[in-house]
DSSP file (Angstrom, degrees, kcal/mol; ACC not computed):
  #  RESIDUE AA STRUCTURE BP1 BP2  ACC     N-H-->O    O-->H-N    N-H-->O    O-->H-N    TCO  KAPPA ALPHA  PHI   PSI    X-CA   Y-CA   Z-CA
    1    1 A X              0   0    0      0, 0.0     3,-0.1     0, 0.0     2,-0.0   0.000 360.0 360.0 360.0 134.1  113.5  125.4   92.6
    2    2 A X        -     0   0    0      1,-0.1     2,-0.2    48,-0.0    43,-0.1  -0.319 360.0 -98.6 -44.6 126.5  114.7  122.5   90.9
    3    3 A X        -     0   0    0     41,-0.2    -1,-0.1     1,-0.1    44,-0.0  -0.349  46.0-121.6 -23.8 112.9  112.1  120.4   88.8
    4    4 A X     >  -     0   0    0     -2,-0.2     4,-1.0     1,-0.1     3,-0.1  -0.384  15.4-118.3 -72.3 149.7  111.0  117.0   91.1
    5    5 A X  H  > S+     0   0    0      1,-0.2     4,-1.8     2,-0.2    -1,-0.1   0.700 116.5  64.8 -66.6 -29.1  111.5  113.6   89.9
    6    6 A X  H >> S+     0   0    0      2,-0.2     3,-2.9     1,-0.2     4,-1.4   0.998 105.1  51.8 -61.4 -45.9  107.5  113.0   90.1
    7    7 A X  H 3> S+     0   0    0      1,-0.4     4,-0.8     2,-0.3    -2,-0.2   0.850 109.2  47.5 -49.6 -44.8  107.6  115.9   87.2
    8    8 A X  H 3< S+     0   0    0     -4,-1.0     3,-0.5     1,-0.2    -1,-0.4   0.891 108.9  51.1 -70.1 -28.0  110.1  113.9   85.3
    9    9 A X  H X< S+     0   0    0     -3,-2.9     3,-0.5    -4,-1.8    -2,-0.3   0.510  91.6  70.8-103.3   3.9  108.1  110.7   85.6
   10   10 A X  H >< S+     0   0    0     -4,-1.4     3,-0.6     1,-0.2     2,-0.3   0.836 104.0  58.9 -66.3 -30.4  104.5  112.7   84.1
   11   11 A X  T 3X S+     0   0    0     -4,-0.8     4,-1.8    -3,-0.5    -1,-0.2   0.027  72.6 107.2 -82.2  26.9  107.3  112.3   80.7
   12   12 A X  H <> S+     0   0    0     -3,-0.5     4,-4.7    -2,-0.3     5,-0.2   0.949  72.8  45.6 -82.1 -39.1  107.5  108.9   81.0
   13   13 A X  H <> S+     0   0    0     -3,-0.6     4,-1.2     1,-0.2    -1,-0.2   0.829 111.5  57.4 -62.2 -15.2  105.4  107.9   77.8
   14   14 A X  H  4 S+     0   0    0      1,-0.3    -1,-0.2     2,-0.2     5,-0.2   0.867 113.9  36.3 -84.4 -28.6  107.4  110.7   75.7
   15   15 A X  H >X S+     0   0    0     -4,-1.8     4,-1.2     1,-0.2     3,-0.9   0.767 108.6  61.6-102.5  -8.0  110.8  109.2   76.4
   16   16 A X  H 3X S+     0   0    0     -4,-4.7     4,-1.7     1,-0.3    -1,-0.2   0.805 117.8  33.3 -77.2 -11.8  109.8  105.5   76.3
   17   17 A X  H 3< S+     0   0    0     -4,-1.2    -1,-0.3    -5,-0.2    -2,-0.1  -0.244 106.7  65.0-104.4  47.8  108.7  106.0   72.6
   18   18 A X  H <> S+     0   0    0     -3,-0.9     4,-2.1    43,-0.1    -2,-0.2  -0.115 112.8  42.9-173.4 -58.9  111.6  108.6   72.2
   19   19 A X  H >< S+     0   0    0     -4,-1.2     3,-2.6     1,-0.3     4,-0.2   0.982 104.3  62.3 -66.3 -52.1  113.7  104.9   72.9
   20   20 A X  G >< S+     0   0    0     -4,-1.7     3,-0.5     1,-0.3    -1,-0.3   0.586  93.6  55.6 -59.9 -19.9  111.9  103.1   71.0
   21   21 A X  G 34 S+     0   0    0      1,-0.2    -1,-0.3     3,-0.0    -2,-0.2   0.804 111.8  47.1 -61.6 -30.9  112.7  104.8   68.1
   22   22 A X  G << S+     0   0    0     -3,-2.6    47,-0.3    -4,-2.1    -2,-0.2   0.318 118.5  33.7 -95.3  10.2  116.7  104.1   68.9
   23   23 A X    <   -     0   0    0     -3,-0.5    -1,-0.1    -4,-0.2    45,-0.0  -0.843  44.8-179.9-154.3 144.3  116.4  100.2   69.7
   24   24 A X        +     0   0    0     -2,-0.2     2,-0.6    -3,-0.1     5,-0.1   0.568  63.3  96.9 -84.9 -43.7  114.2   97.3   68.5
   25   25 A X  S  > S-     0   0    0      1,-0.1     4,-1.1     3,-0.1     5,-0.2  -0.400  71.2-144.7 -66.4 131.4  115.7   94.7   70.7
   26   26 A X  T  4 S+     0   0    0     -2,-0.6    -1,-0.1     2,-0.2     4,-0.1   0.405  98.6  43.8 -36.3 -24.0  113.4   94.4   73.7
   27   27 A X  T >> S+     0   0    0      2,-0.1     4,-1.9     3,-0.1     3,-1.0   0.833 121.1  49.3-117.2 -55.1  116.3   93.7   76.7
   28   28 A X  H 3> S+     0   0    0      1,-0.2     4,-1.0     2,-0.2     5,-0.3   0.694 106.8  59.4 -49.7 -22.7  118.5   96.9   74.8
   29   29 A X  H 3X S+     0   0    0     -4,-1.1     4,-1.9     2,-0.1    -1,-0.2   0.928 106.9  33.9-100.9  -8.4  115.8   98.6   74.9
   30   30 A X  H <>>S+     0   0    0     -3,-1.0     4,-2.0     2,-0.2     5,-0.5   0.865 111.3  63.6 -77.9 -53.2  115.0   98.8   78.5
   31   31 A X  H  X5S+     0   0    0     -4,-1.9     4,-2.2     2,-0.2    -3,-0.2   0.930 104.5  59.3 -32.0 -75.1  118.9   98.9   79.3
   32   32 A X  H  X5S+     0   0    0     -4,-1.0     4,-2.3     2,-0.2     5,-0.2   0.915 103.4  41.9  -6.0 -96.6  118.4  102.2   77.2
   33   33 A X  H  X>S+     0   0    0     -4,-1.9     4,-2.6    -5,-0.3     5,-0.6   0.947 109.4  56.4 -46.1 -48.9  116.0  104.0   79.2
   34   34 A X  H  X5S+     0   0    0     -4,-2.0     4,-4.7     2,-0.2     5,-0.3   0.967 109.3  49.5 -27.5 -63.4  117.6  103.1   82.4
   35   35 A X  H  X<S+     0   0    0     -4,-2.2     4,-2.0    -5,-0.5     3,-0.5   0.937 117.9  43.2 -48.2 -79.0  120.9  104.8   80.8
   36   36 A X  H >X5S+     0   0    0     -4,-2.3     4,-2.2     1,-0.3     3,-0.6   0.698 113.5  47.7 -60.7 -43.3  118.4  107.9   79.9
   37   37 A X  H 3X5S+     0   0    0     -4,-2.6     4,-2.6     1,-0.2    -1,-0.3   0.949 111.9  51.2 -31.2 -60.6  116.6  108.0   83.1
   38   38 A X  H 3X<S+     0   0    0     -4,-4.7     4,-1.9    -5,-0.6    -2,-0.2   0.856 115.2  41.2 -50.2 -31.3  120.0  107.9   84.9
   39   39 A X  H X< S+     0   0    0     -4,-2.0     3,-2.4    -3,-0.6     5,-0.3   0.950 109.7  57.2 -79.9 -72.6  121.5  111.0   82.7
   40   40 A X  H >X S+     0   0    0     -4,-2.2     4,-1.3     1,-0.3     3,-1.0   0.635 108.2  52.1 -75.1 -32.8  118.3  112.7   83.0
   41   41 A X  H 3X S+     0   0    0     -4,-2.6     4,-0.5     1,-0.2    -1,-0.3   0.920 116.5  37.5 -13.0 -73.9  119.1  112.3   87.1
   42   42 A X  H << S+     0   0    0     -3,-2.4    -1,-0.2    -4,-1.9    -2,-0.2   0.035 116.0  47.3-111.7  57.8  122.1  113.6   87.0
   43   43 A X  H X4 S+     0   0    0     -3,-1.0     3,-2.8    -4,-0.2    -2,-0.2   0.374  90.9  84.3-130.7 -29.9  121.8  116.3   84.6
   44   44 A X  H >< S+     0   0    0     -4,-1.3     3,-2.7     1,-0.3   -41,-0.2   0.842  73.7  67.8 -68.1 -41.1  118.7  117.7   86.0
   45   45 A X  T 3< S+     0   0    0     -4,-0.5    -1,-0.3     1,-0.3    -3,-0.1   0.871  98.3  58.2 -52.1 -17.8  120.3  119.9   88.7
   46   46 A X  T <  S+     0   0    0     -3,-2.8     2,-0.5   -44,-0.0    -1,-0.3   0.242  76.2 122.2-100.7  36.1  121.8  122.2   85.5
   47   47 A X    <   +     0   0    0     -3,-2.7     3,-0.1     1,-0.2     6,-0.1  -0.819  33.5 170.9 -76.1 130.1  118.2  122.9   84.2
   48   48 A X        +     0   0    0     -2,-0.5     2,-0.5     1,-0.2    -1,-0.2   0.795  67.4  51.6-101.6 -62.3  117.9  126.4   84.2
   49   49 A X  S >  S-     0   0    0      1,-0.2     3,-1.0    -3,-0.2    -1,-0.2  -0.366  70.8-173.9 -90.9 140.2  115.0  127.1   82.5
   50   50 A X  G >  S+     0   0    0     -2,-0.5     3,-0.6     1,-0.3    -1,-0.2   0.954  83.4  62.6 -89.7 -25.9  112.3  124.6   84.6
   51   51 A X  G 3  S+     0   0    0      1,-0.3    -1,-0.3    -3,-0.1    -2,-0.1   0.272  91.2  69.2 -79.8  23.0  109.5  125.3   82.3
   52   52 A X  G <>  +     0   0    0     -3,-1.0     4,-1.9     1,-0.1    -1,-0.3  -0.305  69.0 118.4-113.7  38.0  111.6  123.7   79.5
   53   53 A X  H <>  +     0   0    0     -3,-0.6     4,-2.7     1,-0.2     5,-0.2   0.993  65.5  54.0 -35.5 -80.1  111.4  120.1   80.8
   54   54 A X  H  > S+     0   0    0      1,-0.2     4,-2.7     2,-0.2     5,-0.3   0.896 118.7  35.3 -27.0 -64.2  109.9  118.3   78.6
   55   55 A X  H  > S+     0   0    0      1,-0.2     4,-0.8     2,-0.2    -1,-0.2   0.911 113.9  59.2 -58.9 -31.8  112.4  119.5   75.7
   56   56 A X  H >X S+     0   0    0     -4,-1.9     3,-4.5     1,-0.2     4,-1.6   0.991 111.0  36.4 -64.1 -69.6  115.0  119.5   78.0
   57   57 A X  H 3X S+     0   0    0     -4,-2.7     4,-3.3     1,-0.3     3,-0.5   0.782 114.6  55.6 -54.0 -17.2  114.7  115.4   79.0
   58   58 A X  H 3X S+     0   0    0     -4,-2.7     4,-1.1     1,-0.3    -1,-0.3   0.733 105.2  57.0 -83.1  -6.5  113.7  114.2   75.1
   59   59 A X  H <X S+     0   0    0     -3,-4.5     4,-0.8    -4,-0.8    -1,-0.3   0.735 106.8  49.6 -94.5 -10.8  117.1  116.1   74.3
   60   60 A X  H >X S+     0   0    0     -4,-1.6     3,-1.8    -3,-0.5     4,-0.7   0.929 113.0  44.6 -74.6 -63.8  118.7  113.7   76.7
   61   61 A X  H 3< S+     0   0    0     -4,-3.3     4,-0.4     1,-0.2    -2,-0.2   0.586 107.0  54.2 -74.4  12.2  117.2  111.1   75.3
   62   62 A X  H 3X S+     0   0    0     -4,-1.1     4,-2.0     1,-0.1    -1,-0.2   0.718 112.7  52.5 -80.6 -22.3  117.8  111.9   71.7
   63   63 A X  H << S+     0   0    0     -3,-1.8    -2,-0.2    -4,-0.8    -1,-0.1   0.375 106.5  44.4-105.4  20.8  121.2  112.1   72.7
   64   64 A X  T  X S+     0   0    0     -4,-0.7     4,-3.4     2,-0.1    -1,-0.2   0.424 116.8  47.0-105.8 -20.5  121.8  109.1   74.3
   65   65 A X  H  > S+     0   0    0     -5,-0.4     4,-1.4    -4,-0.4    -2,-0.2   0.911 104.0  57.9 -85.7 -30.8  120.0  107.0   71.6
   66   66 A X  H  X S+     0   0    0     -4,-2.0     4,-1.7     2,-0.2    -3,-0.2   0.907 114.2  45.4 -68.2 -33.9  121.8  108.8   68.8
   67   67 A X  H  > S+     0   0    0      2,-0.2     4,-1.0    -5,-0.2    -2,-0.2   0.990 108.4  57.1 -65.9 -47.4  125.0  107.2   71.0
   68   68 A X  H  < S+     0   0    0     -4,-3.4     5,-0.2     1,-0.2     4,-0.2   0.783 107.9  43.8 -27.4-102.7  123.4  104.2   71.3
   69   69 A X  H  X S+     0   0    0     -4,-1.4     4,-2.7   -47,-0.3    -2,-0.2   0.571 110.7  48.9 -24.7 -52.8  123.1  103.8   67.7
   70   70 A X  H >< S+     0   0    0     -4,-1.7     3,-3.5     2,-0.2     4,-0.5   0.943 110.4  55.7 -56.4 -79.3  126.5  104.8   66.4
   71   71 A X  G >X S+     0   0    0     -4,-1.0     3,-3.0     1,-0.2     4,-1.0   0.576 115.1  41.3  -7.0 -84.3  128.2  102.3   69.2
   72   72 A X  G 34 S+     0   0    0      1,-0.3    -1,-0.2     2,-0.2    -2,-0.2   0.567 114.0  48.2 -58.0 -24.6  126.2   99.6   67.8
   73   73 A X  G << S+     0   0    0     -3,-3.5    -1,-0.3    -4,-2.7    -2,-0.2   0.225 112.7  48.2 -98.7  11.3  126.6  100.4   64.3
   74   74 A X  T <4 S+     0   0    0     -3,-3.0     2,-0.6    -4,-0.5    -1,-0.3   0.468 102.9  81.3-111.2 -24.6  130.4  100.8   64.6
   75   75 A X  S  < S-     0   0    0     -4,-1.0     3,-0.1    -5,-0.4     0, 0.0  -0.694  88.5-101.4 -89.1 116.5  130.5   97.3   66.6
   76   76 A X        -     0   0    0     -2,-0.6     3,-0.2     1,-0.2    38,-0.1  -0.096  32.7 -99.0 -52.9 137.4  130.4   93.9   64.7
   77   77 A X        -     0   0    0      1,-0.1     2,-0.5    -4,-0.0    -1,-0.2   0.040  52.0-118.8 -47.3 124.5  127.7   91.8   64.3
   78   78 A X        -     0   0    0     -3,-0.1     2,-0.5    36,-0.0    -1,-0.1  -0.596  26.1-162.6 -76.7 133.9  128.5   89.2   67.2
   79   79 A X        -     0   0    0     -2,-0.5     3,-0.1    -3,-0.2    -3,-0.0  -0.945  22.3-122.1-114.1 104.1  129.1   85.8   65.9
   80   80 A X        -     0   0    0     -2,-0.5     2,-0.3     1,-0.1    31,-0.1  -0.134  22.7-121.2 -42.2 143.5  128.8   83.1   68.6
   81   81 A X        -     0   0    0     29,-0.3     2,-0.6     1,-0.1    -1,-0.1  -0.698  29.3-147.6 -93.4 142.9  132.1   80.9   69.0
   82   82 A X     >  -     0   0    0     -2,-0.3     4,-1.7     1,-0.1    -1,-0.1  -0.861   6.1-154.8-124.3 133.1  130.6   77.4   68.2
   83   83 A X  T  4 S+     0   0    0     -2,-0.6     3,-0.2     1,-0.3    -1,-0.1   0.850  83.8  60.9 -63.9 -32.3  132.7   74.7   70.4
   84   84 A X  T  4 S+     0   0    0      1,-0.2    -1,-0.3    -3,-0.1     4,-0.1   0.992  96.5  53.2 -52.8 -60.1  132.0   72.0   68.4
   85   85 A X  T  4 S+     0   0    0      2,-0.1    -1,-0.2     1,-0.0    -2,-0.2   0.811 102.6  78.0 -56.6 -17.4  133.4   73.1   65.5
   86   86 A X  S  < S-     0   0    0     -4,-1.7     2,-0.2    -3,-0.2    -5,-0.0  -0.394  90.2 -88.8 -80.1 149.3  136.8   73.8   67.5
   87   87 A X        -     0   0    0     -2,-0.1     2,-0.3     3,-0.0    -1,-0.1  -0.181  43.2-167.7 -75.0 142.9  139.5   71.4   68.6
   88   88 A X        -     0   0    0      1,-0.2     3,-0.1    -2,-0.2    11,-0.0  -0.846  36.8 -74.8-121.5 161.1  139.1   70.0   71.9
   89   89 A X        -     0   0    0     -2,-0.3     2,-0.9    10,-0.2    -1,-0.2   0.264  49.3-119.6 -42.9 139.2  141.5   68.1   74.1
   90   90 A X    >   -     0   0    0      3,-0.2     3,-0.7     1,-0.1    -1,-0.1  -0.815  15.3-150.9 -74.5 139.0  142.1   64.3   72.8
   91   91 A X  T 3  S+     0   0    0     -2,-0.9     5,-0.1     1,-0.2    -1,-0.1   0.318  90.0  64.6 -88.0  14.4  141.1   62.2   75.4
   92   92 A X  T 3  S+     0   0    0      1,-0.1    -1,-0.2     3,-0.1     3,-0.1   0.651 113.6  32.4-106.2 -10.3  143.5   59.6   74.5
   93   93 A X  S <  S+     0   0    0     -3,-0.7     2,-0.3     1,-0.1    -3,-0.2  -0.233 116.9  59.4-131.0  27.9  146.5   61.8   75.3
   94   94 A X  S    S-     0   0    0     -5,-0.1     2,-0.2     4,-0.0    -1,-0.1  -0.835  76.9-119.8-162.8 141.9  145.0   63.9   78.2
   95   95 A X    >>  -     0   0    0     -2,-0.3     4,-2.3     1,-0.1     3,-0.9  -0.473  33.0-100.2 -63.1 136.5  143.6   63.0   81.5
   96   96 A X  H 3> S+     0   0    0      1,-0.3     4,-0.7     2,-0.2    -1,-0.1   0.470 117.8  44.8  23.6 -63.0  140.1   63.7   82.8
   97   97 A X  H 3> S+     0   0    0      2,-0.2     4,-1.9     1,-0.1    -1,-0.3   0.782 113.5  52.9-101.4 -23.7  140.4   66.6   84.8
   98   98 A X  H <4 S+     0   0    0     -3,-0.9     4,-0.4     1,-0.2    -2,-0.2   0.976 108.8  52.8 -67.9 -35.3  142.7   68.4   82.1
   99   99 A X  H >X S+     0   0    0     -4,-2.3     4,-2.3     2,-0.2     3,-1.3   0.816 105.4  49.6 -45.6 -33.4  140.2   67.7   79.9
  100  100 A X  H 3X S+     0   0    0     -4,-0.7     4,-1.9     1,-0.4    -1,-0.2   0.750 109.5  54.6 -81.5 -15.6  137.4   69.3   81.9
  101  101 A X  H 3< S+     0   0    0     -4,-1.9    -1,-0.4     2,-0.2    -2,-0.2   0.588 103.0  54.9 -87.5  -1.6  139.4   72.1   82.3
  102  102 A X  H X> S+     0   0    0     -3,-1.3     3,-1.4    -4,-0.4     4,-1.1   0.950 113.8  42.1 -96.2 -70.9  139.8   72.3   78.6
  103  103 A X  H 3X S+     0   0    0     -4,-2.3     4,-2.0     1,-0.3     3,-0.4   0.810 107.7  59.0 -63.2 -38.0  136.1   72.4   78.1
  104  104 A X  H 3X S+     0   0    0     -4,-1.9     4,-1.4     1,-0.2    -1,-0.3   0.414 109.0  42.4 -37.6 -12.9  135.5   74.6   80.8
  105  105 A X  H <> S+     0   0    0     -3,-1.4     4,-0.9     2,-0.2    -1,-0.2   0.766 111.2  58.6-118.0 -34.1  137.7   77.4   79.3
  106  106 A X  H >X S+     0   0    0     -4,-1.1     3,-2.3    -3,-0.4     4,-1.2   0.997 109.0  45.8 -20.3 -95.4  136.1   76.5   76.1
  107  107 A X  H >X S+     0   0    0     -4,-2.0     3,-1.4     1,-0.2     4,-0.5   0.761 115.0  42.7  -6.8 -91.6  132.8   77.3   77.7
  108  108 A X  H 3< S+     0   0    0     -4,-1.4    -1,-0.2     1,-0.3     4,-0.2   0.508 101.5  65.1 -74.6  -2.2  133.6   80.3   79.3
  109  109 A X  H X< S+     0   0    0     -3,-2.3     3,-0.6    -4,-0.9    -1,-0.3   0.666  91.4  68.4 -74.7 -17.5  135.4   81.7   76.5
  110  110 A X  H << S+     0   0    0     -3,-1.4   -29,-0.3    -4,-1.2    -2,-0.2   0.782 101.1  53.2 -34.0 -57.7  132.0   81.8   74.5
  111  111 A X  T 3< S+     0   0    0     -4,-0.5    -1,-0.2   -31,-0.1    -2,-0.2   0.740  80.6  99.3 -63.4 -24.2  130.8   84.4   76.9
  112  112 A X  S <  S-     0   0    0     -3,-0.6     2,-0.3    -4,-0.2    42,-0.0  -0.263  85.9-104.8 -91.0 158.6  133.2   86.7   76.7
  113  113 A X    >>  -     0   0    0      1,-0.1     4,-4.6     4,-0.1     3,-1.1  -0.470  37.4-115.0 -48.6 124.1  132.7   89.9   74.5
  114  114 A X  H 3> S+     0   0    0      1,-0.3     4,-1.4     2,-0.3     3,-0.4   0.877 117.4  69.7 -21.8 -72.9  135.0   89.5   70.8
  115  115 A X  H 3> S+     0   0    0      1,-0.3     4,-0.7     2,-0.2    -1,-0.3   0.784 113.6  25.3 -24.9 -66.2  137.0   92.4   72.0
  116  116 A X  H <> S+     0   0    0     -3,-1.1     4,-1.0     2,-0.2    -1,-0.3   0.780 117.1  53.9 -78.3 -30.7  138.3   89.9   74.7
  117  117 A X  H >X S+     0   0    0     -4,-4.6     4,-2.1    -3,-0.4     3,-0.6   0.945 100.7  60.1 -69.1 -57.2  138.1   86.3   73.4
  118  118 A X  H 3X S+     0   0    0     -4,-1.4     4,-2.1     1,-0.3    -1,-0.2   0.714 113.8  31.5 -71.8 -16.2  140.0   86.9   70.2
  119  119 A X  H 3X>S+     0   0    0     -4,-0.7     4,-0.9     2,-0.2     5,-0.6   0.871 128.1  52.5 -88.8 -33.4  144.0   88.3   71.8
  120  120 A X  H <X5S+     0   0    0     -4,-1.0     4,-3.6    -3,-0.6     5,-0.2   0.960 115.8  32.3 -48.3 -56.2  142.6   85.7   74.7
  121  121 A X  H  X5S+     0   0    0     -4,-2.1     4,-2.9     2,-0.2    -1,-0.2   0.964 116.8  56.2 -69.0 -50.2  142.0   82.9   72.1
  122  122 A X  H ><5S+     0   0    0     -4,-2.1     3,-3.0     2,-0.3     4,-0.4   0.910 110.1  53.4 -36.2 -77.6  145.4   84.2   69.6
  123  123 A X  H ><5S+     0   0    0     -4,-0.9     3,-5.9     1,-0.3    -1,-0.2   0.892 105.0  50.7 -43.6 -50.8  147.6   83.7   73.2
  124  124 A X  H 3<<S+     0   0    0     -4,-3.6    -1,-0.3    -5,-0.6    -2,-0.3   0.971 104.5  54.3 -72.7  -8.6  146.6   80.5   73.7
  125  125 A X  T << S-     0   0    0     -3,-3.0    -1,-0.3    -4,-2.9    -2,-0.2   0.633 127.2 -97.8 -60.0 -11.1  147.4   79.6   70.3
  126  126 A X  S <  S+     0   0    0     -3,-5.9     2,-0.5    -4,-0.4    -3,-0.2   0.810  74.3 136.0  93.6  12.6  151.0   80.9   71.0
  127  127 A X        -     0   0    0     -5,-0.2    -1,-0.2    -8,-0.1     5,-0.2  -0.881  43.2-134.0-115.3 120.7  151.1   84.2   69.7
  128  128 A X    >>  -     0   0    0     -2,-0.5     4,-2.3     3,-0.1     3,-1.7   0.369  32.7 -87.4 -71.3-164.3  152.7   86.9   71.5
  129  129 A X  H 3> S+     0   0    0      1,-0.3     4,-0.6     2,-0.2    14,-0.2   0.726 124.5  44.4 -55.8 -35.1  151.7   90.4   72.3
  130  130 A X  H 3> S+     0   0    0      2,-0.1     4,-0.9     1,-0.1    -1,-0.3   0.552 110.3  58.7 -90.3  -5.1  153.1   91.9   69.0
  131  131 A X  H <> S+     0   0    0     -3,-1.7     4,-1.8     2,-0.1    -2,-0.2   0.834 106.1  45.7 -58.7 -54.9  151.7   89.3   67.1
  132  132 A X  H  X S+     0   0    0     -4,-2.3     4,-2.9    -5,-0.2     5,-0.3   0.899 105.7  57.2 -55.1 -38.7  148.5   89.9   68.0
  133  133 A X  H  X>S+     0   0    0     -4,-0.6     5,-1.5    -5,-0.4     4,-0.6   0.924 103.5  51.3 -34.2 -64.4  148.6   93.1   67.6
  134  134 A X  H  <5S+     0   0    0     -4,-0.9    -1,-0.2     3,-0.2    -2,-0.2   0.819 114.0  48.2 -33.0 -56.6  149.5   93.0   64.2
  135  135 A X  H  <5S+     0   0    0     -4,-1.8    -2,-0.2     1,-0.2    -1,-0.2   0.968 119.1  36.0 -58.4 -70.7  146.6   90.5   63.7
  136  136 A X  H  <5S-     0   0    0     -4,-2.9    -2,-0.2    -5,-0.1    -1,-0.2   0.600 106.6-116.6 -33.0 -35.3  143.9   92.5   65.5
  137  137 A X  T  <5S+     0   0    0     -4,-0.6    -3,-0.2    -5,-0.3    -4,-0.1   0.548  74.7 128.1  57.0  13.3  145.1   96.5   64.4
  138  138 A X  S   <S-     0   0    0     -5,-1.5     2,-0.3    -6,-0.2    -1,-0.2  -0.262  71.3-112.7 -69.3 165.1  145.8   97.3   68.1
  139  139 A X     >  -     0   0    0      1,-0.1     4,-2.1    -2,-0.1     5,-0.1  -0.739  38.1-115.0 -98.0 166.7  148.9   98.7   69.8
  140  140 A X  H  > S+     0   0    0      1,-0.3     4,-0.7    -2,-0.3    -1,-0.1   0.545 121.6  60.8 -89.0  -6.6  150.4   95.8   72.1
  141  141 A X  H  4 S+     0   0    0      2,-0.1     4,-0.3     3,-0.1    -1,-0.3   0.406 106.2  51.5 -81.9   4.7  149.4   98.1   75.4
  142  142 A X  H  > S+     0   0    0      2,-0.2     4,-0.5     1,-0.1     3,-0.4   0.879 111.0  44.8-101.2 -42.0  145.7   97.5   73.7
  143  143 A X  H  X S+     0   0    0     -4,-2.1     4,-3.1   -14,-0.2    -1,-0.1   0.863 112.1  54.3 -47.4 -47.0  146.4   93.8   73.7
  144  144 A X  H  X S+     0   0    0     -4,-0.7     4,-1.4     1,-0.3    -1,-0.2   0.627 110.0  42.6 -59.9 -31.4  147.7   94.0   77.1
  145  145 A X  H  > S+     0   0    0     -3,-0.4     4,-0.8    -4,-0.3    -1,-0.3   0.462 113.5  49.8-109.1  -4.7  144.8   95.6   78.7
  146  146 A X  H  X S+     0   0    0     -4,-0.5     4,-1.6     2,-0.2    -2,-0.2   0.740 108.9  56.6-113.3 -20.6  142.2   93.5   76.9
  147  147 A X  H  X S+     0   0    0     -4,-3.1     4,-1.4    -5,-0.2     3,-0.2   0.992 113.7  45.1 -55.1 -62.2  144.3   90.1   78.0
  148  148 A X  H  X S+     0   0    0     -4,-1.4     4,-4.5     1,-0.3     5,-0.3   0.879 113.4  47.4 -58.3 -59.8  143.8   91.4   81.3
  149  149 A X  H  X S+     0   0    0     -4,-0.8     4,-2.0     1,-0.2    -1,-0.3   0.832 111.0  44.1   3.4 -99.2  140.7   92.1   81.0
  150  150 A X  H  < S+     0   0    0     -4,-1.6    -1,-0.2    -3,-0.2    -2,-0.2   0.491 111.1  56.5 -41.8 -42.1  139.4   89.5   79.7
  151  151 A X  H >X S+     0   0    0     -4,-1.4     4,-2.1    -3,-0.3     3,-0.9   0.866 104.3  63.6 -57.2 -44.8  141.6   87.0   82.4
  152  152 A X  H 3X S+     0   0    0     -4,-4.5     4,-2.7     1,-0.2    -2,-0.2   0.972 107.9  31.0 -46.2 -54.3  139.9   89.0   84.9
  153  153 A X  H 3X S+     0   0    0     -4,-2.0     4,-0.5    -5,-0.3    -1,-0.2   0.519 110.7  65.0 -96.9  20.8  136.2   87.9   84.0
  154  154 A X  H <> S+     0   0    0     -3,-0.9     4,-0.5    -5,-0.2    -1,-0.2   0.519 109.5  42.8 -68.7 -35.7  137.6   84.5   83.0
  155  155 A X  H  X S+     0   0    0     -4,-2.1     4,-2.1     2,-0.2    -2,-0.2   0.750 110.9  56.7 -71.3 -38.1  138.5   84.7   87.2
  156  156 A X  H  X S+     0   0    0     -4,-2.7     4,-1.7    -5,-0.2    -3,-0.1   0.913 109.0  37.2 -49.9 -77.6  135.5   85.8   87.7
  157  157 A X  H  X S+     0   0    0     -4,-0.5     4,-2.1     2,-0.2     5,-0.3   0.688 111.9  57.2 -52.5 -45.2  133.6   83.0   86.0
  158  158 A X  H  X S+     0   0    0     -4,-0.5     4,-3.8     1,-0.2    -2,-0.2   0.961 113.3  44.5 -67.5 -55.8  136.0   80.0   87.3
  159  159 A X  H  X S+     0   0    0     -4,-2.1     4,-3.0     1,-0.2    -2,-0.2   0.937 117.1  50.0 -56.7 -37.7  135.1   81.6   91.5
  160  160 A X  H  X S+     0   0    0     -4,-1.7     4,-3.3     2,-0.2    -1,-0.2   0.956 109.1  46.4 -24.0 -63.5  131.3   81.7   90.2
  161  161 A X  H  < S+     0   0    0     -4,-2.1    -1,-0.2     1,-0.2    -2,-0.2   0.965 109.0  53.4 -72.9 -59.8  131.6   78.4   89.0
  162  162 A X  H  < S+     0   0    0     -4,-3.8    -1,-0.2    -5,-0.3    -2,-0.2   0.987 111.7  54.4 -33.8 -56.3  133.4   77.1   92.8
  163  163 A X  H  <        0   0    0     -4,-3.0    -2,-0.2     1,-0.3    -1,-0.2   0.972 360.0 360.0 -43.2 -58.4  130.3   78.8   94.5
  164  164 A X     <        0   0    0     -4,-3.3    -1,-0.3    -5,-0.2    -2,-0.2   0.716 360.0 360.0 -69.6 360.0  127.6   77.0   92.7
C-alpha cells in the first residue's frame, strides 16, 4: 500500500529547510515548496520501497532545488525598464487618448518578463524579425513565438485593465 499524504506531511520540517537551502527570497521560496510538494504528489505512486520515504521525498526536493538554482543562475539579473528615462509621446504632436495609450503600453511593457519585452520593444522600434534575431541570438521562429507571446499577456493586461 502506497504511502498516505498525512505520512508525507510528518516530513514537512525536513523539506521546508531542505528549500531553504536552494532559495533566500522569501515569495521564491514558498513558490519552491509548492513545486516540491506537487512533484512529491505525483511521483509518490512509483515509491517502491515505502519505508524509504523520507529519502525518497528530500531526493525530490534536492532535485527540484538544484533546478531551481541553475534556472536562476543561467537567467539575468532582471533590470526594471524605467519609463522616465524613455521617450514618451510629445504631447504637442499627439492627442490625448494616443498619448494614454502610449503610456499605457509603456506601463505594461514594464511587467513583462525580458525574454518578452525586448523583440516586443525592438518591433516597435521598427525592426523586423531577422533583425531581431540577430540582435537577441535567437532563430526568427524564437522571435516569432516570444512576439506572440508576449502580445498575448499584453491582451491580457489591456481586457484586465477594461474590467477594473
Amino acid at each position: 500500500m502506497p504511502p498516505s499524504w498525512s505520512q508525507v506531511n510528518a516530513f514537512h520540517p525536513q523539506l521546508w529547510r531542505a528549500v531553504c537551502g536552494y532559495e533566500l527570497n522569501p515569495a521564491l521560496r514558498e513558490e519552491l515548496m509548492q513545486e516540491v510538494l506537487l512533484a512529491i504528489w505525483q511521483a509518490l505512486p512509483t515509491l517502491r520501497e515505502h519505508d524509504r520515504l523520507l529519502p525518497f521525498v528530500l531526493r525530490v526536493a534536492h532535485n527540484l532545488g538544484a533546478s531551481h538554482v541553475r534556472t536562476a543562475t543561467r537567467a539575468p539579473a532582471p533590470l526594471q525598464l524605467d519609463p522616465i528615462q524613455h521617450d514618451v509621446p510629445d504631447p504637442a504632436t499627439t492627442d490625448e487618448a494616443e498619448r494614454a495609450r502610449s503610456e499605457w503600453l509603456f506601463e505594461a511593457l514594464v511587467t513583462l518578463p525580458l525574454r518578452l519585452r525586448q523583440p516586443l520593444m525592438l518591433q516597435l522600434e521598427g525592426f523586423d524579425y531577422g533583425e531581431i534575431a540577430s540582435l537577441l541570438g535567437i532563430s526568427q521562429e524564437n522571435v516569432g513565438v516570444r512576439l506572440h507571446r508576449g502580445r498575448a499577456l499584453l491582451k491580457t493586461l489591456l481586457s484586465q485593465e477594461d474590467i477594473v
